[in-house]
DOLOLUM-483042 format. One line per 4 residues: number of its first residue (from 0); their letters; for each residue z, y, x of N, C-alpha, C. Coordinates in steps of 0.02 Angstrom, whole numbers, plus 50000, padded with zeros to 5 digits. Each point is the difference from the previous one (the first is absolute). Example, Ala and Ser with C-alpha at 12.3 -4.5 7.8 and 13.67 -1.06 7.14 Angstrom:
2
0> as> 50390/49716/50660/50000/50059/49955/50000/50060/50045 | 49964/50053/49982/50003/50059/50042/50037/50055/49961
END
This chain:
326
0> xxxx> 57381/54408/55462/49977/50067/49978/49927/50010/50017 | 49947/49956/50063/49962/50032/50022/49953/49946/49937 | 50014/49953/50004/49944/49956/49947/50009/50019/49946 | 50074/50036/49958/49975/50024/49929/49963/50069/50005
4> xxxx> 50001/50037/50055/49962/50068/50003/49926/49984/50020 | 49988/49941/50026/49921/49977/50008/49993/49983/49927 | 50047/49969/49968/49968/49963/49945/49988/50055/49951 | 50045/50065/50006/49990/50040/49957/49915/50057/50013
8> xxxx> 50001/50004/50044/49929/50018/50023/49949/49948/49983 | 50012/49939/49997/49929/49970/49979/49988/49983/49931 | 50063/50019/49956/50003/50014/49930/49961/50056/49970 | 50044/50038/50025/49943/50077/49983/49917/50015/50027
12> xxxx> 49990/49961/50052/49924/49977/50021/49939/49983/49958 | 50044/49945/49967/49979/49955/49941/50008/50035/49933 | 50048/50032/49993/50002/50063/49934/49945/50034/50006 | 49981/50036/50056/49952/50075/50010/49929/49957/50005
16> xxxx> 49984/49928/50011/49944/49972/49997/49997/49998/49930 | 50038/49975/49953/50017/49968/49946/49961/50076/49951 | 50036/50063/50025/49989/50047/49950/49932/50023/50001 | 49958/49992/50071/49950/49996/50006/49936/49982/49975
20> xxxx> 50029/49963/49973/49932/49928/49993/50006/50015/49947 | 50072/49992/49953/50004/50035/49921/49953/50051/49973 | 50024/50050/50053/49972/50072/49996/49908/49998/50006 | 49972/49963/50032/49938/49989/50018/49973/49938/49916
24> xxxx> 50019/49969/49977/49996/49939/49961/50033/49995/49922 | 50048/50046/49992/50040/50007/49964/50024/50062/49954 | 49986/50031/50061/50059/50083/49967/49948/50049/49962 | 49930/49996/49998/49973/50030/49955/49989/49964/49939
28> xxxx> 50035/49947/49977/49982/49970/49932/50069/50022/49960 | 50062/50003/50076/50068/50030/49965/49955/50057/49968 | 49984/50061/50035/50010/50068/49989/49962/50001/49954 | 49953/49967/49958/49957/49995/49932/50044/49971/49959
32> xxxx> 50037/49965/50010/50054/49977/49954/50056/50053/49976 | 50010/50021/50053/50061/50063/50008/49984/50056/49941 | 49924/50018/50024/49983/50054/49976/49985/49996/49906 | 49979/49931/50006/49992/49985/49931/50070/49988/49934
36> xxxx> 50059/49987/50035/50064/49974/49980/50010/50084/50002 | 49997/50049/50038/50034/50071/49989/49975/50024/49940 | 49913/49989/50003/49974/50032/49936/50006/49981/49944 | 50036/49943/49988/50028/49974/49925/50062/50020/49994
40> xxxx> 50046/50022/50058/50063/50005/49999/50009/50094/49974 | 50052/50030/50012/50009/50068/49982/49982/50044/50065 | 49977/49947/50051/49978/50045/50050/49937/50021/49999 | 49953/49994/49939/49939/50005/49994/49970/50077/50026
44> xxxx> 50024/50043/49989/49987/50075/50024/49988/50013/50068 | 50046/49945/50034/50007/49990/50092/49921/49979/50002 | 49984/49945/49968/49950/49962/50023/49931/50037/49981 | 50000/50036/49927/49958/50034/49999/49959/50066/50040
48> xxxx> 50078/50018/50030/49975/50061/50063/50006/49971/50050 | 50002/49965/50015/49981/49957/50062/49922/49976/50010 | 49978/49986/49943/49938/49964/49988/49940/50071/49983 | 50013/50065/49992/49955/50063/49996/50026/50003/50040
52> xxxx> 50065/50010/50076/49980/50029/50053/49980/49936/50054 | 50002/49941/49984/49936/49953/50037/49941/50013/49998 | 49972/50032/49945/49922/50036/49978/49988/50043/50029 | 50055/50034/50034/49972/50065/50031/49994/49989/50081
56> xxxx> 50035/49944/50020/50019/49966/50064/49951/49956/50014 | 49948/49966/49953/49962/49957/50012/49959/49988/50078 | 49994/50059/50023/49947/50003/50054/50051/50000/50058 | 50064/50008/50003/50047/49990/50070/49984/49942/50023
60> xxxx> 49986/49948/49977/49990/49930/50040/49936/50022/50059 | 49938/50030/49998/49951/50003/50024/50002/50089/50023 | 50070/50011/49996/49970/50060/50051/50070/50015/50023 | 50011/49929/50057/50067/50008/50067/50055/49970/49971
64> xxxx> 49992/49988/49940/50074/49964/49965/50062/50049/49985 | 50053/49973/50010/50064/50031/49992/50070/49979/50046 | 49995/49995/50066/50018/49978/50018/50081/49995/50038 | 50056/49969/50003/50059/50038/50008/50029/49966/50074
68> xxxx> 50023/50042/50041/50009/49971/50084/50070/49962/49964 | 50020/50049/49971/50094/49943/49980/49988/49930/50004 | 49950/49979/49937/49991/49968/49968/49968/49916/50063 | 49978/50042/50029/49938/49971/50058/50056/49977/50050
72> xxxx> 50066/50037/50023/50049/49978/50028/50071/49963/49991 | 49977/49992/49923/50053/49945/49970/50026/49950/50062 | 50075/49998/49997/50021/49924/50048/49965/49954/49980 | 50002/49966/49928/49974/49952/49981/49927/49964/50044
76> xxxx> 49959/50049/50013/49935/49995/50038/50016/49958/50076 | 50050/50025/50046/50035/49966/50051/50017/49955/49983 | 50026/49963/49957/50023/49929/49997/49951/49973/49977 | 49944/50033/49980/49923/49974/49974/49959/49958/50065
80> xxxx> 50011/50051/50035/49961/50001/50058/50019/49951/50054 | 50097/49993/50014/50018/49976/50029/49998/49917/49985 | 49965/49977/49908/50016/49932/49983/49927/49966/50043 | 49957/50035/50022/49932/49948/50027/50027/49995/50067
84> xxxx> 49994/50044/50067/49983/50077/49967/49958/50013/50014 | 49992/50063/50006/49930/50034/50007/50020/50080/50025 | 49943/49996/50061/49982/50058/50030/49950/50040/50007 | 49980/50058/50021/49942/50052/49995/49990/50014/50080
88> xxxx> 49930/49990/50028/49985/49990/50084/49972/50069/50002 | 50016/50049/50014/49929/50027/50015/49967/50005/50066 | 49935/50013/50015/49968/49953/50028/49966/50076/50063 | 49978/50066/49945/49980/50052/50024/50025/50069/49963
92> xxxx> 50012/50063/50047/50012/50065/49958/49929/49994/49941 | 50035/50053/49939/49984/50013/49948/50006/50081/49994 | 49951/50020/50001/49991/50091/50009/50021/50010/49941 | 50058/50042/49965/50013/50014/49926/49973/50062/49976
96> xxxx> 49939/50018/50012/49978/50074/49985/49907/49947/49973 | 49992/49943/50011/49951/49961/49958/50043/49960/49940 | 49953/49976/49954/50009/49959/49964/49970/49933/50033 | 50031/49934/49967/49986/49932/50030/49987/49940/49908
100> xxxx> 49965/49972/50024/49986/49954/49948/49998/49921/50059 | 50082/49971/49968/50025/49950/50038/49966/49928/49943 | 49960/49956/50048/49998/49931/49973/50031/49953/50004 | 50044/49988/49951/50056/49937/50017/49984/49931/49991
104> xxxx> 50000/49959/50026/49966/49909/50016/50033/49992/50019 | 50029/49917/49973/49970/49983/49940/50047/50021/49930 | 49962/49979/49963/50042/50036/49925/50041/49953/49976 | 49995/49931/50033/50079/49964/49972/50036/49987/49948
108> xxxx> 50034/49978/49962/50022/49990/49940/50016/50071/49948 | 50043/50033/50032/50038/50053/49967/50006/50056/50031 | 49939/50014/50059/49992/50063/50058/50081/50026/50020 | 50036/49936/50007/50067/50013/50053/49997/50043/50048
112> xxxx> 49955/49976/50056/50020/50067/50037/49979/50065/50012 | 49948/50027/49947/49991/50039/49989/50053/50056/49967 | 50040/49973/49937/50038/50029/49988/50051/49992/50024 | 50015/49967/50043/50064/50004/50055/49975/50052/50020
116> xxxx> 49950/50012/50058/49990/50040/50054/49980/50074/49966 | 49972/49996/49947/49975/50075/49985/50020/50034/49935 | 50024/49954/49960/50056/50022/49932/50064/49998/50013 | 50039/49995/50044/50063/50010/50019/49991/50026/50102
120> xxxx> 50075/50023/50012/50024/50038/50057/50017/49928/50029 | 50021/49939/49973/50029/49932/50055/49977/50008/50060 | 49933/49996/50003/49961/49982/50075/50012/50062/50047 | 49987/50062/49963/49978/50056/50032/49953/50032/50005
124> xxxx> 49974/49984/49950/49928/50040/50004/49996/50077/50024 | 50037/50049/49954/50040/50072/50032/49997/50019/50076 | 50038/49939/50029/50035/50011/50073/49925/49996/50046 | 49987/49956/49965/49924/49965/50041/49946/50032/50010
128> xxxx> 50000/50033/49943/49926/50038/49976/50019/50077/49951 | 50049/50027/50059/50012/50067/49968/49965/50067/49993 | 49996/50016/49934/49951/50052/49959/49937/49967/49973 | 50001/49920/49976/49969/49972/49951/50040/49960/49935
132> xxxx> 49958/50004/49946/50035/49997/49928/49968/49932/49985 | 49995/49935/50008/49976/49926/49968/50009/50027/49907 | 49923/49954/49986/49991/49994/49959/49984/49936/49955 | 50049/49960/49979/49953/49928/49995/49949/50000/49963
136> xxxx> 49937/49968/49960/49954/50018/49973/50006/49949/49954 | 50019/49996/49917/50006/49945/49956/49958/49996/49942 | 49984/49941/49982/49952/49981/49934/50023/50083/49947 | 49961/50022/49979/50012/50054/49960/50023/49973/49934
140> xxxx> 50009/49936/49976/50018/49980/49939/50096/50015/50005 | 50025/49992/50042/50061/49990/50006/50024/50057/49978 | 49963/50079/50013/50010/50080/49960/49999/50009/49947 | 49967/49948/49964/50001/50016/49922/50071/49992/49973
144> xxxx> 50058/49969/50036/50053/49942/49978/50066/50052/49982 | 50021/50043/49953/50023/50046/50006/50109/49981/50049 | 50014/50062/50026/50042/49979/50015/50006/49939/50098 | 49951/49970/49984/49987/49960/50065/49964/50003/50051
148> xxxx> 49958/50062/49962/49948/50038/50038/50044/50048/50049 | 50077/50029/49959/50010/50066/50050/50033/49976/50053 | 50053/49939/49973/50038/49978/50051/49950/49960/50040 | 49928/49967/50000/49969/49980/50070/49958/50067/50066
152> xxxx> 49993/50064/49929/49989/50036/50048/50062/50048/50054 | 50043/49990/49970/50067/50005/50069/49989/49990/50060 | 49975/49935/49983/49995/49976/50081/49943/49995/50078 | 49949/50056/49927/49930/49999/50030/49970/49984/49992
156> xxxx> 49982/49963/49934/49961/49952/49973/49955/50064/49939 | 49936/49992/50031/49931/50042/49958/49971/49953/49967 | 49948/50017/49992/49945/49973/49958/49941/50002/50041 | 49974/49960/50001/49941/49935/50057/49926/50026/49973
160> xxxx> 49982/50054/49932/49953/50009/49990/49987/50062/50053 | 49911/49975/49997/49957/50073/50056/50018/50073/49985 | 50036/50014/49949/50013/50085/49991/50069/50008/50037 | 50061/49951/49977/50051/49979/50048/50003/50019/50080
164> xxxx> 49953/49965/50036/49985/49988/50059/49977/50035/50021 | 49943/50050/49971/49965/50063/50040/50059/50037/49959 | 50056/50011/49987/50043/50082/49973/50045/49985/50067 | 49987/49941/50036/50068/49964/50058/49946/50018/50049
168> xxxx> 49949/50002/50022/49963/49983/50062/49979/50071/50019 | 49993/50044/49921/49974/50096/50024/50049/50027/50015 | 50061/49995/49988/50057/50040/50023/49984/50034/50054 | 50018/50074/49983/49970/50040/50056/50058/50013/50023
172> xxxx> 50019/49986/50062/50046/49993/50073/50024/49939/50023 | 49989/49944/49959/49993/49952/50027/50080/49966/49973 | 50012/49950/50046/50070/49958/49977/50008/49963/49946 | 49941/49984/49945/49999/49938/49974/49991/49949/50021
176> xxxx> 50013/49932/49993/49974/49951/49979/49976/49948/49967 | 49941/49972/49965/49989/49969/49947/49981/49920/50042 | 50049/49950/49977/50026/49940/50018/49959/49953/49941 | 49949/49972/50027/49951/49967/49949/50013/49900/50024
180> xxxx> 50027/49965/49963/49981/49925/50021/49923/49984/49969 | 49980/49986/50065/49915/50028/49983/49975/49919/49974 | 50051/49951/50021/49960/49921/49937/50008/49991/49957 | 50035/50077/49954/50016/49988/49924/50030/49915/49981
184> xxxx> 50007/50022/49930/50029/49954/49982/49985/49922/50014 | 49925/50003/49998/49965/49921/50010/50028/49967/50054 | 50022/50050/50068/50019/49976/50043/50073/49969/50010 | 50041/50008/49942/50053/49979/49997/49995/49917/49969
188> xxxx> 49956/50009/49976/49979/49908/49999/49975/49952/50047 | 50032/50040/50053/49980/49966/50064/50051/50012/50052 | 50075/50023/49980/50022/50023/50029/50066/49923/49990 | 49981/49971/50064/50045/49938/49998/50031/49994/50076
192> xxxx> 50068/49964/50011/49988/49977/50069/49983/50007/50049 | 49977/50032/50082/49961/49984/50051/49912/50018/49977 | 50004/50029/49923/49923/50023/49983/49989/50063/50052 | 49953/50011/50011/49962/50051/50054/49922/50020/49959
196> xxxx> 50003/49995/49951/49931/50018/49952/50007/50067/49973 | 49951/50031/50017/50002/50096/49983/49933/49998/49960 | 49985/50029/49923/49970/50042/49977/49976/50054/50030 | 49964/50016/50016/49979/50056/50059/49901/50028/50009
200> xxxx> 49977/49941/49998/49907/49999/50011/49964/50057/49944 | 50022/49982/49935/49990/50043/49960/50029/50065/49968 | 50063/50005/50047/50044/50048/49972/49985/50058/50046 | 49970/50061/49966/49972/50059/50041/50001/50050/49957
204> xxxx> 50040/50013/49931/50025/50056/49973/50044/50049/50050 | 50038/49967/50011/50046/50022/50054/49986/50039/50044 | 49937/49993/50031/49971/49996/50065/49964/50079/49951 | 49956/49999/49969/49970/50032/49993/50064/50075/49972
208> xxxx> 50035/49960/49959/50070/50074/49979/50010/50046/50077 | 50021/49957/50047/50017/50033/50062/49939/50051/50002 | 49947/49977/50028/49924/50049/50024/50012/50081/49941 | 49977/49974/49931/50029/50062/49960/50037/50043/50027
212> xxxx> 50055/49978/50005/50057/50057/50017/50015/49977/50069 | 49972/49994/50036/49995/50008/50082/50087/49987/50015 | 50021/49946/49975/50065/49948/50011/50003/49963/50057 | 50063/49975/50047/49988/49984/50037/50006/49916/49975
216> xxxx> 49972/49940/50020/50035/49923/49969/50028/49994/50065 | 50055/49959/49960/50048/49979/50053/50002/49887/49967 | 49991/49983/50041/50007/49935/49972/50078/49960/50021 | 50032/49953/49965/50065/49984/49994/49997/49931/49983
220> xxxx> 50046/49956/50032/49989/49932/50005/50058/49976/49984 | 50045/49965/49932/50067/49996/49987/50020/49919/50012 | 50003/49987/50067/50006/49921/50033/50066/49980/49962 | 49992/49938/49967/50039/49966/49942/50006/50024/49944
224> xxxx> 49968/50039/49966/49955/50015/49943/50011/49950/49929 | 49955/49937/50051/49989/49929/49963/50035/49951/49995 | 50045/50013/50040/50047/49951/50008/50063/49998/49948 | 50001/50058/49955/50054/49991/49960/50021/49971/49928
228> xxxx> 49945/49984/49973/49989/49958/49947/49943/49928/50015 | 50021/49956/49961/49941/49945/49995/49970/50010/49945 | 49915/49968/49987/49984/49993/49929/49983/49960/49975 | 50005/49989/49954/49964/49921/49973/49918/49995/50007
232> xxxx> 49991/49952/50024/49941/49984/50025/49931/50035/49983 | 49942/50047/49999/49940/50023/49972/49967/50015/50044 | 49958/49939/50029/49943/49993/50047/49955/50039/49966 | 49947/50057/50028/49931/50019/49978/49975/49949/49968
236> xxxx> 49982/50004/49926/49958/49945/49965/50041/49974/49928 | 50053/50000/50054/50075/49976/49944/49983/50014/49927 | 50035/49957/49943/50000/50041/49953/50059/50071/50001 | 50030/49979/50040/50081/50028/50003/49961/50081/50026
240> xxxx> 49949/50001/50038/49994/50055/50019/49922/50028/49975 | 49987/49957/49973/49970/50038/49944/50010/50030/49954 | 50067/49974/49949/50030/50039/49973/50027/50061/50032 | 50021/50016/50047/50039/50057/50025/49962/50041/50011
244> xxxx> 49914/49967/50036/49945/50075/50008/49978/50015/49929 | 49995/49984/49949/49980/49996/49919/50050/50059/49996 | 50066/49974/49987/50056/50053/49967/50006/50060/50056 | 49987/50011/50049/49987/50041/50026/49985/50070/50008
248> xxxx> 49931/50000/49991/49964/50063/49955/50024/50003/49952 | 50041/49982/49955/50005/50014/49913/50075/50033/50030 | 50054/49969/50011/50053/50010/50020/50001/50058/50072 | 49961/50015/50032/49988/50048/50060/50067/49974/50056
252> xxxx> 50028/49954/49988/50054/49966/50043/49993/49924/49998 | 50011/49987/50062/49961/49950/50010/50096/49935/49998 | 49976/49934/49978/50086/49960/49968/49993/49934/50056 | 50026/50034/50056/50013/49930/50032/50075/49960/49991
256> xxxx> 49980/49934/49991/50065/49960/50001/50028/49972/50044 | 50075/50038/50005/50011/49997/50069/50081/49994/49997 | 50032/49965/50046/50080/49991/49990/50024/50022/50078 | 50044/50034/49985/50042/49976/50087/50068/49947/50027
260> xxxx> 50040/50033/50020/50075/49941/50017/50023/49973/49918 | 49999/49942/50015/50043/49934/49961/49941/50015/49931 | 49938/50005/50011/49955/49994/49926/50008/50068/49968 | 50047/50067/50030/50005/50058/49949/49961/50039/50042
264> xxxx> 50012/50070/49959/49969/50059/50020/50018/50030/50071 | 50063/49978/50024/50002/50042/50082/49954/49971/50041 | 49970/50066/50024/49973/49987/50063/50044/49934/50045 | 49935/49962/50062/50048/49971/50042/50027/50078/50062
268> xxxx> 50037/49980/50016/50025/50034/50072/49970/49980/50050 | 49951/50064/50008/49954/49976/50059/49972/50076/50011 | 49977/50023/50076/50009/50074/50020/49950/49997/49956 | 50010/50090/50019/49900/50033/49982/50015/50066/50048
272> xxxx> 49964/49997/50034/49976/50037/50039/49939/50051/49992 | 50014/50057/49995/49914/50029/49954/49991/50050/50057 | 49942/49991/50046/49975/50030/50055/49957/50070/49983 | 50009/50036/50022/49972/50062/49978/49952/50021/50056
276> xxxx> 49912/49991/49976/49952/50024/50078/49992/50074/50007 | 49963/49998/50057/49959/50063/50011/49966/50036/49936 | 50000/50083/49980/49956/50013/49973/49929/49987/50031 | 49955/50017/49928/49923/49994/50045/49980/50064/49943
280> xxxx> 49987/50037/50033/49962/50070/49985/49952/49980/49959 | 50008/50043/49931/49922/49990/49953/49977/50072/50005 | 49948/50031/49999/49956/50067/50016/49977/50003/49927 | 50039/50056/49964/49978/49995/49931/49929/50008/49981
284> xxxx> 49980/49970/49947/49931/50013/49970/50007/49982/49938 | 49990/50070/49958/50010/49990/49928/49969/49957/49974 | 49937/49956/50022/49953/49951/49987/49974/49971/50046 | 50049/49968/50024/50000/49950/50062/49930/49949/49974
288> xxxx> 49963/49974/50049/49953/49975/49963/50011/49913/50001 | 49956/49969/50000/50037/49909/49994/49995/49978/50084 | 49958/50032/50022/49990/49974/50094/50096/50039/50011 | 50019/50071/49995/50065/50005/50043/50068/49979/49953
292> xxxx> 49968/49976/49962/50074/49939/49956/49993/49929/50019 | 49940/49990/50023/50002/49919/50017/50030/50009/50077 | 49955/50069/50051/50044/50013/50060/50060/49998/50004 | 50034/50016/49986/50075/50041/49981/50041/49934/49990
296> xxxx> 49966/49962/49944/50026/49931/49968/50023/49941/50058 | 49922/49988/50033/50031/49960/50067/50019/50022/50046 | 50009/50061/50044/50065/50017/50018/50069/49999/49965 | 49992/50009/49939/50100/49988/49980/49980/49923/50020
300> xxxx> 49973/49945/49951/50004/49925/50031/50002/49993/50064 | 49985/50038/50054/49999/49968/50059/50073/50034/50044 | 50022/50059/49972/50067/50025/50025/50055/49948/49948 | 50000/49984/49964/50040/49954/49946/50030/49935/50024
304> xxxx> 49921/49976/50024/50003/49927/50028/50030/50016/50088 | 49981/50061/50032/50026/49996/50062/50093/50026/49996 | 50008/50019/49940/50068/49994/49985/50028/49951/50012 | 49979/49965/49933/50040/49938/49982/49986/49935/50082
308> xxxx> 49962/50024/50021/49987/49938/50062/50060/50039/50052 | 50003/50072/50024/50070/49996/50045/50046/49984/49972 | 50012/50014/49947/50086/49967/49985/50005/49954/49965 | 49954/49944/50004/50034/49926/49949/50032/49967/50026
312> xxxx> 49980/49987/50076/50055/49957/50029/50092/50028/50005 | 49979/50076/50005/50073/50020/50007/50039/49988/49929 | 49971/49980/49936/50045/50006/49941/49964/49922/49957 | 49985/49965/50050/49997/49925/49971/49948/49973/49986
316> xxxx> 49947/50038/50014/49922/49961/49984/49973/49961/50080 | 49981/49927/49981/49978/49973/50060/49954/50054/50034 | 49991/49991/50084/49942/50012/49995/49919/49977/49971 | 49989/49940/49983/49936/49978/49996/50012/50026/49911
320> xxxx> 50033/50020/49965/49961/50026/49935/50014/50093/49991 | 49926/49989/49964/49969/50061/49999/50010/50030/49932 | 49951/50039/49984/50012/50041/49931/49911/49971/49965 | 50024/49993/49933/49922/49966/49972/49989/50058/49953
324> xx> 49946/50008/49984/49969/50064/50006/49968/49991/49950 | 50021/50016/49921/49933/49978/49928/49983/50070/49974
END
């Protein structure tokens, strides 16, 4: 009885990864299909008022989303969580009467634990950090997608453009959060194995959003990140990854090739741990100038890196490797 009730838990593990990855890779080409098969069918009237009150809805992606706690506490998410697994550390109190603009590193294949930890209740985010609202921050192309847009904003999932992010960061009383993977997509072409390479030197949008709206950054370190897919080979130089920075910009999503267990799409089973730091106070200035964004900038890098250096050894990083810094 006890090995078919293990076995039945690591079935449904593999289901709730399975629907995942669909849902991330898959389920918005269904819901264009869907929508297109209704409007030839006799359901055309459905689809037509659906599609004038998407017109009137257009701007929910970029101002807080739509978001549903039910939805965010699905079981399904627990057996999500439980197939790596993966946990949420936090590290310091979080005053919920500010707003926070959290940097998540590294960005990894499919920002796993991001939406573990801050698009669903699995970890605890709630319990952890009560009287704040996570916001994940996503390519704004994915809003246009009718239908796939509402069901990703359920779960907390906005839109990643600057009007987005300052309607999340002015909230006046505080208790947002806008959850940015600050190495964008490029950085997921680097997201292999035991990689420790962060996009970071040049990335100071971020930095400067906070100052604006006098946000606090909080930086976040999701240890085994990288570890859950392999990719086929694209050294800097590569043609392989030349093509991918080319299609890039045109596509605004960046196509790494990448497999997990037995050559398919599951992730391997391997933790992730996503460490949550100290805020660091930004002192708003509607026009922060380039000296207190470059300030501001290497302090988050230097609270980031003193993150990730206390806890690697506790969740599997030797000590002698570090974090490389482009």
């Amino acid at each position: 009885m006890h090995a078919s009730s293990s076995r039945l838990r690591r079935c449904l593990q593999v289901f709730a990864v399975l629907q995942w990855v669909f849902s991330f890779l898959g389920l918005a080409q269904v819901c264009l299909a869907a929508l297109l098969l209704a409007f030839l069918s006799r359901a055309w009237i459905l689809v037509l008022l659906y599609l004038v009150w998407l017109y009137g809805d257009r701007d929910t992606p970029q101002a807080g989303g739509r978001r549903l706690d039910w939805v965010r506490r699905w079981a399904i998410w627990r057996h999500f969580r439980d197939y790596f697994p993966m946990s949420l550390i936090k590290t310091a109190e979080l005053d919920p009467s500010h707003n926070y603009l959290f940097g998540f590193h590294p960005h990894g294949v499919l920002v796993t634990g991001a939406f573990g930890s801050f698009c669903t209740e699995a970890t605890g985010f709630s319990r952890l950090f009560p009287g704040l609202q996570p916001h994940l921050l996503m390519l704004p192309c994915w809003f246009y997608l009718p239908l796939f847009r509402d069901y990703i904003m359920c779960a907390g999932l906005v839109s990643s453009n600057k009007a987005s992010v300052a309607h999340l960061l002015s909230r006046p009383g505080g208790g947002q959060v806008a959850v940015l993977a600050v190495g964008g997509p490029l950085e997921a072409l680097e997201a292999k194995p035991g990689a420790l390479s962060l996009r970071i030197r040049n990335q100071k949008g971020f930095v400067k959003l906070a100052l604006e709206h006098g946000a606090s950054l909080v930086p976040v370190f999701s240890f085994g990140e990288n570890d859950l897919f392999q990719q086929f080979p694209n050294p800097p130089g590569s043609w392989v990854r030349r093509v991918q920075e080319t299609l890039q910009p045109l596509l605004t999503v960046a196509l790494p090739l990448f497999h997990g267990r037995l050559g398919l799409l599951l992730p391997f089973r391997k933790p992730i741990h996503t460490v949550v730091g100290a805020p660091i106070p930004a002192r708003r200035s509607p026009r922060p100038s380039r000296a207190e964004v470059d300030a501001l900038h290497a302090l988050y890098v230097e609270r980031l890196t003193q993150l990730f250096e206390e806890h690697k050894e506790r969740y599997g990083v030797p000590a002698d490797r570090h974090l490389v810094l482009t």
